[in-house]
N, C-alpha and C positions, 0 to 999 in steps of 0.2 A: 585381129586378136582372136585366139582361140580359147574358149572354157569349155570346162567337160565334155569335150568332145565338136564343140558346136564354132562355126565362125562367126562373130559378129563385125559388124563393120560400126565406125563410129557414131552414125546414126542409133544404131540399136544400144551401143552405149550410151547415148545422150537421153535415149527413151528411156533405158530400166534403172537411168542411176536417177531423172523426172520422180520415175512410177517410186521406185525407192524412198526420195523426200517425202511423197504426198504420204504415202502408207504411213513414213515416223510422223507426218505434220496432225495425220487423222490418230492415232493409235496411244500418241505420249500425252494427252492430255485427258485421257480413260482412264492408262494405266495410270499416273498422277494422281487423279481421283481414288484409283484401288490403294491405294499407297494411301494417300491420306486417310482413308474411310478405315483402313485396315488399321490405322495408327492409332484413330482416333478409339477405337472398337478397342484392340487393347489399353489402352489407355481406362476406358472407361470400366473393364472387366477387374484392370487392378483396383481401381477406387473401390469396385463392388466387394470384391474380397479382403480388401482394407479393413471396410464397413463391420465385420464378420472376426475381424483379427482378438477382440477382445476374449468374444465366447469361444471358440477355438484354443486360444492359450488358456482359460481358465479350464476347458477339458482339457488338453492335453495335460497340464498341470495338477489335474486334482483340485482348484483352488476356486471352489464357486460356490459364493454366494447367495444369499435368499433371494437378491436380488438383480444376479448379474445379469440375466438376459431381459428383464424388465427393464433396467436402465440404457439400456442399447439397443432398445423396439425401434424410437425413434430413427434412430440412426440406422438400422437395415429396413425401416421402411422408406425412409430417404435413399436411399442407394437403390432398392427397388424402381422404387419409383424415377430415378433418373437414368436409368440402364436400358427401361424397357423398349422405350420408343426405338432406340436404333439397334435392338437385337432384329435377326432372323426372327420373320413367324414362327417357327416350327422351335426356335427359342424360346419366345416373348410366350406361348402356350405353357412350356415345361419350366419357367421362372415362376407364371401365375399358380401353375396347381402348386409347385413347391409353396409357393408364398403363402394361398389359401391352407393349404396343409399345416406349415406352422404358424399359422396364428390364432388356428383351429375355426375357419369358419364353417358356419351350421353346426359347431359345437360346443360355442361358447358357453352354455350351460348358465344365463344369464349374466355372462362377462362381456368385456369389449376384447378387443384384440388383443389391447395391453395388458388388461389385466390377466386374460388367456393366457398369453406367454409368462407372464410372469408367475402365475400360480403352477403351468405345466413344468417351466426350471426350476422353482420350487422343490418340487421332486427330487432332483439331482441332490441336492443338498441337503434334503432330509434320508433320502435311500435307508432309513432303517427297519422298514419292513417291505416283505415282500410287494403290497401294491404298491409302495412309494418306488422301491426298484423298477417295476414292471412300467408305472407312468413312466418315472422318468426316463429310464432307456429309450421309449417310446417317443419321447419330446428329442431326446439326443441322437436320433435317428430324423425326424423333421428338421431338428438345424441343420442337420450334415446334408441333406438333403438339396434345403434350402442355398447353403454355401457352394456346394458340389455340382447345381444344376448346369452352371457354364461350362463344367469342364468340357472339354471335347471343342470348344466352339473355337479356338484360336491355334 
């Protein structure tokens, strides 16, 4: 039998179609793993953006609350916190600053995280003067932050 140019005899067939099984027998259950890992990886980036769907539609909407993002800490500190472990490092570092960033740590100003976020969305919904503008922008620039830092990852 002749391929590209080359004779093989049936021997060399019985070798490279061997060497052929062994490479799928070693190679499919990697790629399998990639496949799952990759599955599982999105899977877990939608829940995390789930997490995040509230305060997103109340901006996108206009419709927020004294205390929309205070009642939803929980809930994007739980999605944090179940995302991290199987991101990429070079992730799991730009998830943390985003997280520290809005929840404002080392500047709480003797708050806790929640009550941080909850008084920094505040802002949003009072916006009638210029500092309440300037904070709250400021916080609606760490959520998006916060929501946006996976992008790129999948």
């Amino acid at each position: 039998m002749e391929i590209f140019g080359f004779t093989l005899t049936a021997s060399d067939t019985y070798f490279l179609s061997a060497v052929g099984a062994l490479l799928m027998a070693l190679l499919y259950p990697r790629i399998n793993d990639w496949q799952h890992r990759r599955g599982r990886l999105r899977d877990a980036v939608h829940a995390y953006k789930l997490a995040f769907s509230d305060g997103i539609s109340a901006l996108a909407n206009r419709s927020i609350g004294l205390d929309t993002f205070g009642n939803d800490f929980e809930a994007h500190q739980a999605a944090v916190d179940a995302i991290r472990p199987i991101l990429p490092k070079r992730y799991q570092r730009k998830l943390q600053k985003a997280w520290d960033e809005y929840r404002g740590k080392g500047d709480y100003g003797g708050f806790n995280s929640k009550e941080y976020v909850e008084m920094s969305g505040s802002f949003l919904w009072l916006g009638n003067s210029e500092i309440h503008k300037q904070m709250g922008g400021a916080f609606k620039k760490r959520f998006n932050r916060l929501y946006g830092c996976l992008d790129g990852l999948l």
